[in-house]
N, CA, C and O atoms as a Maestro MAE file, in Angstrom:
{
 s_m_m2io_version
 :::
 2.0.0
}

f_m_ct {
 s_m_title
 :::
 protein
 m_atom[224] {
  # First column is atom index #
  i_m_mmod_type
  r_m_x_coord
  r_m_y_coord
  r_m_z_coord
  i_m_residue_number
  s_m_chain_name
  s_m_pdb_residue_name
  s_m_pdb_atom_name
  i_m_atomic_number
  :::
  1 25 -17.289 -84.356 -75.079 1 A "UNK " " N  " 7
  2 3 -16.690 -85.622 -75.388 1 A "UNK " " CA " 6
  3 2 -15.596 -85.384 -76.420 1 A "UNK " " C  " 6
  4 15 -15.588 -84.379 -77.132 1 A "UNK " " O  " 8
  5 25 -14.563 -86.458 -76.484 2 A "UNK " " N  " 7
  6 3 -12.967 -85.991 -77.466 2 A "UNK " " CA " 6
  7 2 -13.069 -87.145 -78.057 2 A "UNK " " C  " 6
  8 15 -13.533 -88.086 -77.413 2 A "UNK " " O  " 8
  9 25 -12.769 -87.276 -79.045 3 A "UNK " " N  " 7
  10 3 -12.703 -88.687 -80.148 3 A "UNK " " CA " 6
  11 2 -10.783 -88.207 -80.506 3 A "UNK " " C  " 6
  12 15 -10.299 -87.115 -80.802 3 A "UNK " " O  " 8
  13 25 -10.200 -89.408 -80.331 4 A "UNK " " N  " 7
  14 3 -8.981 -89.182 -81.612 4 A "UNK " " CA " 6
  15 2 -8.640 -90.207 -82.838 4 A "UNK " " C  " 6
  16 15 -8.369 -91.355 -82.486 4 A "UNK " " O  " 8
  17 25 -8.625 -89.934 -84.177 5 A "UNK " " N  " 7
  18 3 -8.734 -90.560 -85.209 5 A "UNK " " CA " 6
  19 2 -7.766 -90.478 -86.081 5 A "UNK " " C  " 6
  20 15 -7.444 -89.381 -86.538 5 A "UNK " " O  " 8
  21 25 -7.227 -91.478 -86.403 6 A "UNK " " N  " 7
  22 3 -6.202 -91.581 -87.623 6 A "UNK " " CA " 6
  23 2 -6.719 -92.118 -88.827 6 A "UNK " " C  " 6
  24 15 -5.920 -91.999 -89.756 6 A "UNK " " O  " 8
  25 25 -7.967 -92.763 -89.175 7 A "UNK " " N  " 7
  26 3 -8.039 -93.184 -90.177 7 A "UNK " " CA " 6
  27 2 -9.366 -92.945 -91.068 7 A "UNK " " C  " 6
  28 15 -10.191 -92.446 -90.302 7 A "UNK " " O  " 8
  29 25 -9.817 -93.058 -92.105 8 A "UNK " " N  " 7
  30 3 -11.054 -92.848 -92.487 8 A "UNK " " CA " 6
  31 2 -12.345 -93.410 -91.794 8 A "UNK " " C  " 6
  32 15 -13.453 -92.921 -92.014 8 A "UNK " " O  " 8
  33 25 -12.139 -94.459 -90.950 9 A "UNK " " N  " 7
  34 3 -13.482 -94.969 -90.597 9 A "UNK " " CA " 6
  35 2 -13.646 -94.432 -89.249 9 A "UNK " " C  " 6
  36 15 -14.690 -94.658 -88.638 9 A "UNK " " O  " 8
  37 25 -12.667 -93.711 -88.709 10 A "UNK " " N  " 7
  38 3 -13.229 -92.764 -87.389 10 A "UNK " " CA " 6
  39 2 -14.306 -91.263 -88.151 10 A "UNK " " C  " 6
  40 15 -14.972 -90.434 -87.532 10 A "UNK " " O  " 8
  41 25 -14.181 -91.347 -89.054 11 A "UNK " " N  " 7
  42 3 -14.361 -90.159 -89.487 11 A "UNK " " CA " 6
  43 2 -16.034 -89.607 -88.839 11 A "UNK " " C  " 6
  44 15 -16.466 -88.563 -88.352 11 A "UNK " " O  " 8
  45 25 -16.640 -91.054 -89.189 12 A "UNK " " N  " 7
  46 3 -18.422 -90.212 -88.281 12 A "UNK " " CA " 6
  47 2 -18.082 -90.187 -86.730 12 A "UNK " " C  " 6
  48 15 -18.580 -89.331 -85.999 12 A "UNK " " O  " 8
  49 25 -17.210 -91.164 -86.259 13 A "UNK " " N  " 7
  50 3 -17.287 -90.254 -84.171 13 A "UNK " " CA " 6
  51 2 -16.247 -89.159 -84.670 13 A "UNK " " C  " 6
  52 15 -16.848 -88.242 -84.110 13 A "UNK " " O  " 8
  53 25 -15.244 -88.556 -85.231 14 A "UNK " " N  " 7
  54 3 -14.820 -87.503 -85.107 14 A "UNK " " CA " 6
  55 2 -15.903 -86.195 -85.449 14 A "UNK " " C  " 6
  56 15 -15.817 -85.163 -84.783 14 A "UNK " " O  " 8
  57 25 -16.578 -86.289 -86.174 15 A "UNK " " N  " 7
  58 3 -18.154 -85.763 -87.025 15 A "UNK " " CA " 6
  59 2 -19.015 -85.483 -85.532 15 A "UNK " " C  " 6
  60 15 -19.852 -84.607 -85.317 15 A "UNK " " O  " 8
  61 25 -18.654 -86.228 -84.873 16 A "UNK " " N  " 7
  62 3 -20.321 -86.344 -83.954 16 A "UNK " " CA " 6
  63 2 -19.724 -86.322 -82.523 16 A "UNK " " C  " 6
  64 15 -20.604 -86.243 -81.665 16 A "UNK " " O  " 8
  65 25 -18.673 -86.362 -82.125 17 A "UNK " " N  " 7
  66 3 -18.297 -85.591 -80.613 17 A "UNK " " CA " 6
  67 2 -17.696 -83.893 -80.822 17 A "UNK " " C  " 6
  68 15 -17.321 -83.369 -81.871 17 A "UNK " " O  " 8
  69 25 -17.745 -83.439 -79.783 18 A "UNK " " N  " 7
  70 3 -17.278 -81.984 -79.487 18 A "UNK " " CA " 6
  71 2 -15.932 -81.232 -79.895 18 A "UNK " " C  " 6
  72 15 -15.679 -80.184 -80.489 18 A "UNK " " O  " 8
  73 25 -15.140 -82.311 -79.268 19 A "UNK " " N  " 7
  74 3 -13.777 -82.074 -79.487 19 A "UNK " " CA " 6
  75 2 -13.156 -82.873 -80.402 19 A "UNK " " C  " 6
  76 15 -12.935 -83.962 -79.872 19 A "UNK " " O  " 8
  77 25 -12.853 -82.846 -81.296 20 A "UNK " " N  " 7
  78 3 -12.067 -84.180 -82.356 20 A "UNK " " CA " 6
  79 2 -10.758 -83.699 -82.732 20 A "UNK " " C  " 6
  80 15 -10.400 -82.620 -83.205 20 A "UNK " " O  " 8
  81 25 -10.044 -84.878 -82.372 21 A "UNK " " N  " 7
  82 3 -8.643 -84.529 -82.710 21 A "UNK " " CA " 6
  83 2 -8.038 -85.537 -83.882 21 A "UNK " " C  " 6
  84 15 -8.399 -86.713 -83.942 21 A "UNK " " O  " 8
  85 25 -7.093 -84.966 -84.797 22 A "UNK " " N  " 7
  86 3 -7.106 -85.703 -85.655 22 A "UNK " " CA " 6
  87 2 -5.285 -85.879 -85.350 22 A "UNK " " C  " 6
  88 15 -4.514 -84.968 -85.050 22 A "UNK " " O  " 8
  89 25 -4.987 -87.208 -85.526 23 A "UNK " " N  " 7
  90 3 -3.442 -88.168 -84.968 23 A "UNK " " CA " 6
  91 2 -2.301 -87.422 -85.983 23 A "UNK " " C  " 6
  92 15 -2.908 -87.193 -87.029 23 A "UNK " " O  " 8
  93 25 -1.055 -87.002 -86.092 24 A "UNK " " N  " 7
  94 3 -0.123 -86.813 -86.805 24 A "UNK " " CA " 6
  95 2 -0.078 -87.892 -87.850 24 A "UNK " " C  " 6
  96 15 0.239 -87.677 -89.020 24 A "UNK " " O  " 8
  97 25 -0.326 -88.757 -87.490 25 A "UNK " " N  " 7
  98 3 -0.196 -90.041 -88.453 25 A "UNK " " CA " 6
  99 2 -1.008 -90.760 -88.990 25 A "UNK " " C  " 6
  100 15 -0.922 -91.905 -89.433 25 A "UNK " " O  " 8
  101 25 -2.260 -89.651 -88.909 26 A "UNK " " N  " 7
  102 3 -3.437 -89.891 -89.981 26 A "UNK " " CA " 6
  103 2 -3.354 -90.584 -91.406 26 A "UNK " " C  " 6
  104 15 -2.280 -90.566 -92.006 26 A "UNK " " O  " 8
  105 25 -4.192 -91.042 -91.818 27 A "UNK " " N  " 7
  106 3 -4.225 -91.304 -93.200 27 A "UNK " " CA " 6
  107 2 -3.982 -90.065 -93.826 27 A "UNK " " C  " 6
  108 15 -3.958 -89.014 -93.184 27 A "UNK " " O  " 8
  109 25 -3.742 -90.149 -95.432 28 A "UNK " " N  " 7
  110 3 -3.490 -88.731 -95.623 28 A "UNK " " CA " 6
  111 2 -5.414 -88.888 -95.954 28 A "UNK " " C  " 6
  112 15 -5.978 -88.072 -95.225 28 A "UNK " " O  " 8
  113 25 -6.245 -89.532 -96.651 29 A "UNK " " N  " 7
  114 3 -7.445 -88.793 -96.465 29 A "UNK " " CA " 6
  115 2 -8.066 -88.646 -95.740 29 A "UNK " " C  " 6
  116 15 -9.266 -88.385 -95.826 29 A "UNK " " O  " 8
  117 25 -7.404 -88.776 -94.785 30 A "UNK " " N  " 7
  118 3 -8.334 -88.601 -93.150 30 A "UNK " " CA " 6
  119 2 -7.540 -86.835 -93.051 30 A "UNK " " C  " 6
  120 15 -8.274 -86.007 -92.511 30 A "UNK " " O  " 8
  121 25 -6.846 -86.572 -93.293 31 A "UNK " " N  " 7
  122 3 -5.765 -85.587 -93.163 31 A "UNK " " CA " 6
  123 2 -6.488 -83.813 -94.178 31 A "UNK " " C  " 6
  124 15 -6.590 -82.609 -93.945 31 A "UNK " " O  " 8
  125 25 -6.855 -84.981 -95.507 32 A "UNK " " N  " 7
  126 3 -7.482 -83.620 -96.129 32 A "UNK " " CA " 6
  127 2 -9.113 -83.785 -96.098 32 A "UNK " " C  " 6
  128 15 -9.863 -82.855 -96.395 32 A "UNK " " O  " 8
  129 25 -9.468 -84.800 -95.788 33 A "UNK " " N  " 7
  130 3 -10.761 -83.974 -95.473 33 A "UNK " " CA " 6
  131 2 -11.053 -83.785 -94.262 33 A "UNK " " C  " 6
  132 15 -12.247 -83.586 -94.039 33 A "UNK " " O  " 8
  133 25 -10.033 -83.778 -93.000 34 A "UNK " " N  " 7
  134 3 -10.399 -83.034 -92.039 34 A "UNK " " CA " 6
  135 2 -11.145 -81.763 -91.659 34 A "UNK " " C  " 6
  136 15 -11.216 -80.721 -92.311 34 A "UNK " " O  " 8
  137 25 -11.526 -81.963 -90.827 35 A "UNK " " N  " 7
  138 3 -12.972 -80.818 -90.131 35 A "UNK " " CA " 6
  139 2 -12.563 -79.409 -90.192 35 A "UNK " " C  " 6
  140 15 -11.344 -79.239 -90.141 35 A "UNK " " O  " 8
  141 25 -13.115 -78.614 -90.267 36 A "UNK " " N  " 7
  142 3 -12.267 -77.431 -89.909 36 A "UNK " " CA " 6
  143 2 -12.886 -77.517 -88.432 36 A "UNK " " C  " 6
  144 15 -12.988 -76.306 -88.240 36 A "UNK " " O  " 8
  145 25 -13.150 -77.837 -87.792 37 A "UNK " " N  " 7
  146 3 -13.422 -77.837 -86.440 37 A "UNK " " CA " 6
  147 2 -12.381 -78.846 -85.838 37 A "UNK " " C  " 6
  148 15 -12.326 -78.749 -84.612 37 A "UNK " " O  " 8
  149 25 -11.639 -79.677 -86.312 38 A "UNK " " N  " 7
  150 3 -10.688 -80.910 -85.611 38 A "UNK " " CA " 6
  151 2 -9.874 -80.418 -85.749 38 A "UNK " " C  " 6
  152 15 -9.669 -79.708 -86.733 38 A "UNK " " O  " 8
  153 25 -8.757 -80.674 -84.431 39 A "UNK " " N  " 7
  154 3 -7.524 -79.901 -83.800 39 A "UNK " " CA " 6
  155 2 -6.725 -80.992 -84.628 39 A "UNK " " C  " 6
  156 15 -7.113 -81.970 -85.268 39 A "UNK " " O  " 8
  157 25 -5.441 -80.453 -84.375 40 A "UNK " " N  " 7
  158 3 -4.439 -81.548 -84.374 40 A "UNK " " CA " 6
  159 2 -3.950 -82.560 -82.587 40 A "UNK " " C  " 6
  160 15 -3.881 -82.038 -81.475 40 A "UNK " " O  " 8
  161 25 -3.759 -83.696 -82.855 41 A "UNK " " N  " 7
  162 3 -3.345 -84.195 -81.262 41 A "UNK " " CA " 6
  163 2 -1.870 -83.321 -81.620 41 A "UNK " " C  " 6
  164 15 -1.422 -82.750 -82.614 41 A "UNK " " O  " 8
  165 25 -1.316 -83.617 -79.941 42 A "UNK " " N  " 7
  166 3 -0.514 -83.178 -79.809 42 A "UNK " " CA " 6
  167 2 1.167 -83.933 -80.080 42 A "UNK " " C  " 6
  168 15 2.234 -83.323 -80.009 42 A "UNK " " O  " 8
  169 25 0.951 -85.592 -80.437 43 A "UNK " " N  " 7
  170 3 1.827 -85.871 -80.947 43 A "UNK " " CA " 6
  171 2 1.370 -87.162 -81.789 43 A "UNK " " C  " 6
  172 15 0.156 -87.176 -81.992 43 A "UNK " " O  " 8
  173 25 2.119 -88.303 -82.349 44 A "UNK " " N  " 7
  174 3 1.217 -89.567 -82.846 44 A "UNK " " CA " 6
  175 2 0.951 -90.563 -81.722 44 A "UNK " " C  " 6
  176 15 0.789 -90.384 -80.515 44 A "UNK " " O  " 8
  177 25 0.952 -91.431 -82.314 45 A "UNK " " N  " 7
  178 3 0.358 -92.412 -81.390 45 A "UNK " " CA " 6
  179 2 0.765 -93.271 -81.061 45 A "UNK " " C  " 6
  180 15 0.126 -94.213 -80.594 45 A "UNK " " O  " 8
  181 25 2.478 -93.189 -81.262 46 A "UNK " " N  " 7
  182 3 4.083 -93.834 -81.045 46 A "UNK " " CA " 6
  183 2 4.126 -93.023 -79.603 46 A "UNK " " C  " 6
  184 15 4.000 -93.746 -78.614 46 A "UNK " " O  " 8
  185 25 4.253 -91.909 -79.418 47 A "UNK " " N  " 7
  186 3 4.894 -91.084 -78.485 47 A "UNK " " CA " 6
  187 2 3.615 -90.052 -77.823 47 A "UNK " " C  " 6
  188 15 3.540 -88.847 -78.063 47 A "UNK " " O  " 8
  189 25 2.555 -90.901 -76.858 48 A "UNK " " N  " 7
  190 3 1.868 -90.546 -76.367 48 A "UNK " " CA " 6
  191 2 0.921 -89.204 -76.887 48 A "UNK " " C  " 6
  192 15 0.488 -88.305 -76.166 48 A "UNK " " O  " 8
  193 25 0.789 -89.320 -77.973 49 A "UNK " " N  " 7
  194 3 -0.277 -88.279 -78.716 49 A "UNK " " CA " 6
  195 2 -1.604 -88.042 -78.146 49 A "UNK " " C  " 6
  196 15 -1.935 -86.867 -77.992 49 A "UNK " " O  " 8
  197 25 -2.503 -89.069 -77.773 50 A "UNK " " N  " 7
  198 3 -3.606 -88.806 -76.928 50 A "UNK " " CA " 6
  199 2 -3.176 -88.081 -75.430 50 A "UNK " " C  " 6
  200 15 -3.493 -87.000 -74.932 50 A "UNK " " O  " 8
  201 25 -2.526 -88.913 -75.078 51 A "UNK " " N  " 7
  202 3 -2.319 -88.460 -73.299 51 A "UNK " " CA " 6
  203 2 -1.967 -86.626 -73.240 51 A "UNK " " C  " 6
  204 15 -2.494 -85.648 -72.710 51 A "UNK " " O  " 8
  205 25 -0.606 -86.927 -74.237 52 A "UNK " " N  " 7
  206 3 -0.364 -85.616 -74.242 52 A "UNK " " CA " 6
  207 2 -1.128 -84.312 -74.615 52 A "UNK " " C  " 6
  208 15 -0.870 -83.238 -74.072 52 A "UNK " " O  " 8
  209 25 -2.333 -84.506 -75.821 53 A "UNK " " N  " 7
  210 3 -3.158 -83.644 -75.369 53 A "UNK " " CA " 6
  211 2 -3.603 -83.357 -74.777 53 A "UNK " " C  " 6
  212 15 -3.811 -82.145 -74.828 53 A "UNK " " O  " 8
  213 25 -4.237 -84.164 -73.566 54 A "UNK " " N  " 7
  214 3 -5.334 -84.589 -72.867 54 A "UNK " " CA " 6
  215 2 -4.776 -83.642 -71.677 54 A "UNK " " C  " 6
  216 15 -5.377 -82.723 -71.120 54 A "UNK " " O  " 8
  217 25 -3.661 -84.044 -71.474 55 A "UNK " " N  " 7
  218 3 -2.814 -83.218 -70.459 55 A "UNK " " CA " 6
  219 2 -2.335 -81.678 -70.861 55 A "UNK " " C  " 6
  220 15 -1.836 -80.871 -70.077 55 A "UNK " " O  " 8
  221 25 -2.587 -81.480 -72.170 56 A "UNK " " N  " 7
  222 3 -2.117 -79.985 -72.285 56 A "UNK " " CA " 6
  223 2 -3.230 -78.779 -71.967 56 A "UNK " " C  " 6
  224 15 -2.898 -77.596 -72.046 56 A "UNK " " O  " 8
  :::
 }
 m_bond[223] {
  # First column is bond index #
  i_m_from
  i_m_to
  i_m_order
  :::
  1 1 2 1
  2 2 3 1
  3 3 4 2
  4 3 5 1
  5 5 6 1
  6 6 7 1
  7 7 8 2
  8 7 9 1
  9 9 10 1
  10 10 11 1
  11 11 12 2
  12 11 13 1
  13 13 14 1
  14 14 15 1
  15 15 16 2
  16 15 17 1
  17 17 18 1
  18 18 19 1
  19 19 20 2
  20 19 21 1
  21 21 22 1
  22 22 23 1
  23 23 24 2
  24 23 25 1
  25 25 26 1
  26 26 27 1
  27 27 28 2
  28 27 29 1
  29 29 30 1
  30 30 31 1
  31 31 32 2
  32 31 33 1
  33 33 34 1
  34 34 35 1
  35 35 36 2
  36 35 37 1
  37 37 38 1
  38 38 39 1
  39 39 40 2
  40 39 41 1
  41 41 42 1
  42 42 43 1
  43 43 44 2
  44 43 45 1
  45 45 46 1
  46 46 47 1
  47 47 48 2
  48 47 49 1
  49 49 50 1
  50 50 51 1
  51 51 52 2
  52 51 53 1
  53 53 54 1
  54 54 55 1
  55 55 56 2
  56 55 57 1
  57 57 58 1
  58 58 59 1
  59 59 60 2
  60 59 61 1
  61 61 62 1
  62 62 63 1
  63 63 64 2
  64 63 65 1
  65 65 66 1
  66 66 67 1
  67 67 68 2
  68 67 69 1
  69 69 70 1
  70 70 71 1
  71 71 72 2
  72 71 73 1
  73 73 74 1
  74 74 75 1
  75 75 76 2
  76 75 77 1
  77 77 78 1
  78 78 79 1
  79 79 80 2
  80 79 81 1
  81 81 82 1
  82 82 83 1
  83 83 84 2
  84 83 85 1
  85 85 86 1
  86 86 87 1
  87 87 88 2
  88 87 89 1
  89 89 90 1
  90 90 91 1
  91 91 92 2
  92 91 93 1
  93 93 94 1
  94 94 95 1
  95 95 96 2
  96 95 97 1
  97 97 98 1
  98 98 99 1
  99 99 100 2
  100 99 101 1
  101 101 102 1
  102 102 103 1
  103 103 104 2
  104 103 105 1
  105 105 106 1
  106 106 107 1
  107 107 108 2
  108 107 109 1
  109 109 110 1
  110 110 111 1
  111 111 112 2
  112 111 113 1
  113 113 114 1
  114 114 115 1
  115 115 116 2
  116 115 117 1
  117 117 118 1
  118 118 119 1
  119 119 120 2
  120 119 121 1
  121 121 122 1
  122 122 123 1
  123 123 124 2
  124 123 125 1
  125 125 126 1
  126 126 127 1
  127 127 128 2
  128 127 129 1
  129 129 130 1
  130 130 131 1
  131 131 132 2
  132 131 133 1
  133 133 134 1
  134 134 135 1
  135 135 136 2
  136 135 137 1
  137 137 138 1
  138 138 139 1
  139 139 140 2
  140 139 141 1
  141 141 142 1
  142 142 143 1
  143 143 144 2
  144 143 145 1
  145 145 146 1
  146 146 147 1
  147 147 148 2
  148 147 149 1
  149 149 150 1
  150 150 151 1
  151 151 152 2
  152 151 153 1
  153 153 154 1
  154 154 155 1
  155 155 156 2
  156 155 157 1
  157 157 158 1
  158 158 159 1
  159 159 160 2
  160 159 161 1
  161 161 162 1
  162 162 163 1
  163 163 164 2
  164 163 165 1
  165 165 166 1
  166 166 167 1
  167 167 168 2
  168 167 169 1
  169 169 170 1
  170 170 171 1
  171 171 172 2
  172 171 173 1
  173 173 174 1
  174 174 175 1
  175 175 176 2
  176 175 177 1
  177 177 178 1
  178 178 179 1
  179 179 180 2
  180 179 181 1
  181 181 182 1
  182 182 183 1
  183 183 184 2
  184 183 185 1
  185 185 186 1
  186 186 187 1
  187 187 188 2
  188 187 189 1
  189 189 190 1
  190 190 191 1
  191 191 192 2
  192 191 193 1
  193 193 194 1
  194 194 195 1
  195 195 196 2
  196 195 197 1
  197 197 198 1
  198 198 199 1
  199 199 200 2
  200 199 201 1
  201 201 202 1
  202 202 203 1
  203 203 204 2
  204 203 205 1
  205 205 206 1
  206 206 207 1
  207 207 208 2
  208 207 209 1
  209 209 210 1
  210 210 211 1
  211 211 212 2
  212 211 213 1
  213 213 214 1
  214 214 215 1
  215 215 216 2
  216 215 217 1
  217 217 218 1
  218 218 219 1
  219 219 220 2
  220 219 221 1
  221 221 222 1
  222 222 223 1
  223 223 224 2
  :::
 }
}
């Protein structure tokens, strides 16, 4: 399962699915206490950031 999260209150489904991707345009404390297991998406969430991972 893939969660994608920009803000602090995604933070427990990014925690608790497989794949977690964290948005370019995160909060910044969503940003530093990111996972060391959470990727970056592949763009924000202006210019198809989910899809485009999804598809890479």
């Amino acid at each position: 399962m893939a969660a994608f999260g920009d803000g602090m209150n995604d933070l427990a489904m990014l925690k608790y699915v497989g794949h977690p991707y964290v948005m370019p345009n995160a909060s910044d404390d969503l940003k530093e206490i990111r996972l060391l297991t959470c990727r970056w998406a592949a763009n924000d969430n202006r210019h198809d950031g989910v899809l485009d991972t999804i598809w890479k």
